[in-house]
C-alpha positions in Angstrom: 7.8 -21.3 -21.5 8.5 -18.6 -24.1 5.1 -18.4 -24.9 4.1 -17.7 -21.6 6.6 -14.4 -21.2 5.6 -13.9 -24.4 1.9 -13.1 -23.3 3.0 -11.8 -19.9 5.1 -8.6 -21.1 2.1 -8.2 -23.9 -0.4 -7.6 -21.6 2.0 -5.3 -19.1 2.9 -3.4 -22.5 -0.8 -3.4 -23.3 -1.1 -1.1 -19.6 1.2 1.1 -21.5 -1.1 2.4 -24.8 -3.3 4.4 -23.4 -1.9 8.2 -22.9 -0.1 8.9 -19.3 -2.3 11.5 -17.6 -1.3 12.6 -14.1 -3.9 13.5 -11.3 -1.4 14.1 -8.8 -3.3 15.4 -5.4 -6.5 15.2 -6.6 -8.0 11.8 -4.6 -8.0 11.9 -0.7 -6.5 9.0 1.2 -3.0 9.0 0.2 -1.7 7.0 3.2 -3.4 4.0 1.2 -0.8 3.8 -1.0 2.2 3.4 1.3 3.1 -0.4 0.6 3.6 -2.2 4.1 6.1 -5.0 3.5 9.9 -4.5 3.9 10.1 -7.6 2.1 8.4 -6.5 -0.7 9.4 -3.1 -0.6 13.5 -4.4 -1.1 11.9 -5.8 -4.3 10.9 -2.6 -6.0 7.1 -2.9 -4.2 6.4 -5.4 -7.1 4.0 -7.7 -5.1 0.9 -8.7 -6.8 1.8 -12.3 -8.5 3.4 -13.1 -4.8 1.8 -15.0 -1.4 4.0 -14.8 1.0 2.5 -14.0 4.3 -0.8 -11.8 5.6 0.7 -8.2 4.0 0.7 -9.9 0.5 -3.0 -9.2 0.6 -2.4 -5.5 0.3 -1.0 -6.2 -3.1 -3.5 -8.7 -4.3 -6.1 -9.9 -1.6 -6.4 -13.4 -3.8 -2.9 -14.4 -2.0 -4.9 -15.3 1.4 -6.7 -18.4 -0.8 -2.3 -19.7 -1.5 -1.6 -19.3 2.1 -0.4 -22.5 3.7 0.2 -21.8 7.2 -1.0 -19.0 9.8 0.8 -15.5 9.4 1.3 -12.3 11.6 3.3 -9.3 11.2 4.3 -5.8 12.1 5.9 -3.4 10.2 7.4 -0.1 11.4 7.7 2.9 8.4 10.0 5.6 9.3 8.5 7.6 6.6 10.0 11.0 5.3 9.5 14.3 7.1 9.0 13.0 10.5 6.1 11.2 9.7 5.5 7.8 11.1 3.5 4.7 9.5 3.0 1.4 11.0 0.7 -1.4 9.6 -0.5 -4.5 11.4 -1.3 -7.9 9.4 -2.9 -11.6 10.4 -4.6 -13.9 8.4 -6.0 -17.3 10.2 -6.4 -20.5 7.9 -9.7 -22.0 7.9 -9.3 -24.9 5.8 -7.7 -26.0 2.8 -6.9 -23.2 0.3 -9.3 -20.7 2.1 -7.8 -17.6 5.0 -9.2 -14.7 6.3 -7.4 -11.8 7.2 -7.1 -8.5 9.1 -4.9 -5.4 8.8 -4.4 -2.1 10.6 -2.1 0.6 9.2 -2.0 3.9 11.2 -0.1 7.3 9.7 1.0 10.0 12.2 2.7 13.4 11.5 3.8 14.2 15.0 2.7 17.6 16.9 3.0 20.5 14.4 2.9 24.3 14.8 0.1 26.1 14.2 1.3 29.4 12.4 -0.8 32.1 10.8 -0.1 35.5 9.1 0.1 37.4 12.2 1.8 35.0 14.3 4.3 33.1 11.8 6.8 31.5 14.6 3.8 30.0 15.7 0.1 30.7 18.3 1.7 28.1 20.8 -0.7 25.7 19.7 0.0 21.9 18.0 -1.8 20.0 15.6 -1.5 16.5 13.9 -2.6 14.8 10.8 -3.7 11.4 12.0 -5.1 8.3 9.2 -5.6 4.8 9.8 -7.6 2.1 8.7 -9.0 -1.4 9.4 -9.8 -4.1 7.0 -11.0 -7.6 6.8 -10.0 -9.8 3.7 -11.0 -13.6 2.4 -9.3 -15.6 -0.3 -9.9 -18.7 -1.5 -8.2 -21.2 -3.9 -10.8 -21.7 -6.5 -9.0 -24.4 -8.2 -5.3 -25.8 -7.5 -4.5 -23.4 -9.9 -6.6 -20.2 -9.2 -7.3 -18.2 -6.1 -9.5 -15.0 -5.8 -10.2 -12.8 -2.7 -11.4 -9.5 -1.4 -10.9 -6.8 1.0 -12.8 -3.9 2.9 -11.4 -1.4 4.6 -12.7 1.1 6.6 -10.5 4.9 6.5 -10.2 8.0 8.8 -8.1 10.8 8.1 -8.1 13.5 10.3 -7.0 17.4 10.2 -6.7 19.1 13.8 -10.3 19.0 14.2 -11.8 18.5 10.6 -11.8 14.6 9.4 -13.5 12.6 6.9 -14.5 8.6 6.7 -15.0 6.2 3.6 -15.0 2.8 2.3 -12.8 0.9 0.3 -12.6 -2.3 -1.2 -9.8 -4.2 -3.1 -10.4 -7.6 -5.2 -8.0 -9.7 -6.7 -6.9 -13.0 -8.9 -3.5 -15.0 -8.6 -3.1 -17.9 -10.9 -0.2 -19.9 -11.0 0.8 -20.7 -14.9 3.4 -23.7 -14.9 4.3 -25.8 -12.7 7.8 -24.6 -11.5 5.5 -21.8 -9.8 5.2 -18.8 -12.2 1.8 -17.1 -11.0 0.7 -13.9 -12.7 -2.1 -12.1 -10.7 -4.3 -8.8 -10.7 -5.3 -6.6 -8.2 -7.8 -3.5 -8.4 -7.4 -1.6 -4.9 -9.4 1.2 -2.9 -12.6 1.1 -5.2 -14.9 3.2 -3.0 -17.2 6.1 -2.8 -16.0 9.8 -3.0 -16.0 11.4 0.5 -15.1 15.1 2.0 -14.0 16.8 5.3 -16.4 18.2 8.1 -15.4 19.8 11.6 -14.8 22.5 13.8 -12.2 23.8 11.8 -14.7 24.8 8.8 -17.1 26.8 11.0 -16.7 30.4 10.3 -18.3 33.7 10.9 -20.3 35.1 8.2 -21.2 38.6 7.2 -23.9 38.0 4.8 -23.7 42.1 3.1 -20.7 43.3 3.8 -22.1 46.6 2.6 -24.9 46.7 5.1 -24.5 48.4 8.4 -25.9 47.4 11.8 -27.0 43.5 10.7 -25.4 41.0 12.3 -21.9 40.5 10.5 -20.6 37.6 12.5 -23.5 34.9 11.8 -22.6 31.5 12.4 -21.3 29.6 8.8 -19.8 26.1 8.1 -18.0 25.9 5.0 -18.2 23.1 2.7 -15.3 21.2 1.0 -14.9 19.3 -1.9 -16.0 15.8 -2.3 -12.7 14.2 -4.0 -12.5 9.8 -4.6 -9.8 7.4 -3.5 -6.7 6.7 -5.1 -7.6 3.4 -7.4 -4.9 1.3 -8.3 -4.7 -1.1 -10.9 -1.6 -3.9 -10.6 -0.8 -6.9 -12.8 2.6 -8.6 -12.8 3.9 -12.1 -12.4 6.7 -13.9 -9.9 8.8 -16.5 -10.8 10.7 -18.6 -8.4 14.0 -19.8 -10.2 15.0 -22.5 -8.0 19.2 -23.7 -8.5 19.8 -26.0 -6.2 17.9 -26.9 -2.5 19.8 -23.9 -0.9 20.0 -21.8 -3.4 16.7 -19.6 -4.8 16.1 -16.5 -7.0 12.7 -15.0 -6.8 11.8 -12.5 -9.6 8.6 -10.0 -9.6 7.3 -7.2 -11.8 4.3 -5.3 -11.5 2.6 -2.7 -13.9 0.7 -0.3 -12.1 -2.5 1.9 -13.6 -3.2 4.3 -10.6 -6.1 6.8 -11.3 -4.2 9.7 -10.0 -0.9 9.4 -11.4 0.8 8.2 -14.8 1.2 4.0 -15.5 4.7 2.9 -14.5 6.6 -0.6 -13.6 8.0 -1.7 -10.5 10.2 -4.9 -10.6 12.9 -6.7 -8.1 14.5 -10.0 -7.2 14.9 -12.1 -4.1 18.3 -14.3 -3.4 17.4 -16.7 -1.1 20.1 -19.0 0.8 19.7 -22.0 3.0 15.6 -20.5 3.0 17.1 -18.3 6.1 18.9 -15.7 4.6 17.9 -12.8 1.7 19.3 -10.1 -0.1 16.6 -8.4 -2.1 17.0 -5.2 -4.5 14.5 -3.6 -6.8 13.1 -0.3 -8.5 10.0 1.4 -8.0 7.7 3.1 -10.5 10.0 3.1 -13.8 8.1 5.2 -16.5 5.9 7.2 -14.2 5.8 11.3 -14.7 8.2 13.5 -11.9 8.4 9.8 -10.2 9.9 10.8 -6.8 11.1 6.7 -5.7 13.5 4.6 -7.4 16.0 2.0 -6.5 15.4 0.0 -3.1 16.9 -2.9 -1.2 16.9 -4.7 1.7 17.9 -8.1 3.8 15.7 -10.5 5.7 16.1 -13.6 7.8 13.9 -16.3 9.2 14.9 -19.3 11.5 12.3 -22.3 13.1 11.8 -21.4 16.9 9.9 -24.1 18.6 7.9 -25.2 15.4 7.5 -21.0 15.1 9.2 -19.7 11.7 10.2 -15.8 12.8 10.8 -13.4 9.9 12.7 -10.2 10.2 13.0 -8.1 7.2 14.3 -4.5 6.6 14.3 -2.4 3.4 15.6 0.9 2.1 13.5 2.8 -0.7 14.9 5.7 -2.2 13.5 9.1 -2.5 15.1 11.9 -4.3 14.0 14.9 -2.7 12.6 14.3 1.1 14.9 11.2 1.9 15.2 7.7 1.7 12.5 5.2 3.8 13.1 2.8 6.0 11.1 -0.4 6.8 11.1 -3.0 9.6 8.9 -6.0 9.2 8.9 -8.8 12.4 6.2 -11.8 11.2 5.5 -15.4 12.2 4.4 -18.4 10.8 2.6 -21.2 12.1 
């Protein structure tokens, strides 16, 4: 067993020797990146060694191929300023150590102003930011002991009337090291092509020579934007269930993340687990990471048998240090 961390915190302190650069709002799709599980969110967002339910597949799409049962669930994201973000999750069993999934997460800013320099309180116009995405997952358990997957998504995000649509893909490995259940797994996430925006709101009028007099010096333009690539994330970490007694259950997680827009940083947290009904969870997100804006989290859940039905309800709180704390509300079921 010492051999085995040994190895683990080699190769998440072998994610640490290359030099931290930051990229920070350089890679379109950001909404991506906002983790959808309250229950994994009280744990520091540390996810990708777990397979707990459909949302584990965010994380690390090889946790459909561990699933045991048919899952569902919602999850409701009272993110900072106002904005809103929900995701969806369900992933059917097909047969023995092989699920499919599907997952719908949606990001809304709410009606905003429209101000300019000449009208700063505002034209009396509103606009909204609007993202979502759809995606369709497989895993399967390769061996007893090893279970790989894959996702693809499909992204909008849209700007008043400007918006722009890619591709991603996410695949993953989960293999489970001893036999008390310590699984260490790897996850590359939102591996796409590099997109940009179109619309109304880039068309222009164009004086071609501004020194010339009596052409036409309002000829229809469209400007052209940037392409920019999606925010690729790298994850490898391991869960441990420490197991004390039939009623009483710690499970631990850490993750190492390798993002291509931001600095490498680790993200662990633990689960106390009673009677398999009640948890009390508590984590921290992104230790190491450059101007990290998140930090310590928490959160509660509880789950109780409803007519051969298990019902989950978790909530977590994540903090952030300068636009607020977020709150999460996850309902799923199991069957």
């Amino acid at each position: 067993m010492k051999r085995t961390f040994y190895l683990l915190f080699s190769l998440v302190a072998l994610s640490f020797i290359s030099a931290a650069q930051t990229k920070t709002g350089t890679t379109i799709g950001q909404f991506l990146l906002i983790e959808p599980s309250a229950r994994t969110a009280g744990m520091g967002n540390a996810g990708v060694g777990t397979a707990a339910d459909a949302m584990s597949a965010y994380y690390n799409p090889a946790a459909l191929g561990s699933l045991q049962t048919t899952t569902a669930g919602f999850t409701h994201n009272n993110w900072f300023a106002g904005i809103s973000h929900d995701y969806f999750a369900a992933s059917v069993k097909f047969w023995e150590g092989g699920s499919a999934a599907l997952s719908i997460s949606s990001l809304n800013s709410g009606d905003i102003a429209v101000r300019t320099v000449e009208q700063p309180l505002g034209t009396g116009e509103q606009y909204r930011v609007t993202d979502y995405s759809i995606g369709i997952g497989y895993g399967q358990k390769i061996t007893d002991k090893f279970s790989a997957g894959f996702q693809i998504s499909y992204l909008q995000e849209t700007i008043w009337h400007s918006m722009l649509s890619a591709v991603a893909v996410n695949f993953g490995t989960l293999y489970q090291i001893t036999a008390d259940g310590l699984q260490i797994g790897a996850s590359i996430s939102n591996f796409g092509a590099r997109a940009q925006f179109s619309g109304s709101d880039l068309r222009i009028a164009y004086d071609l020579d501004p020194s010339r007099h009596g052409d036409n010096s309002t000829l229809p333009a469209e400007l052209i934007t940037e392409e920019f690539s999606l925010p690729v994330v790298f994850r490898v970490g391991f869960a441990y269930p420490l197991s004390f007694n039939e009623n009483n259950t710690f499970n631990l997680a850490i993750d190492a993340f390798h993002p291509s827009d931001n600095s490498e940083s680790i993200s662990f947290g633990g689960e106390y687990l009673f009677m398999k009904s009640f948890a009390l969870r508590a984590g921290y997100q992104h230790l190491f990471e450059t101007d990290s804006e998140v930090g310590l989290t928490a959160g509660a859940g509880i789950m109780w048998d409803i007519a051969n039905y298990i019902l989950h309800i978790d909530y977590s709180w994540a903090e952030h240090k300068h636009l607020g704390a977020v709150q999460r509300l996850t309902v799923g079921m199991e069957l």
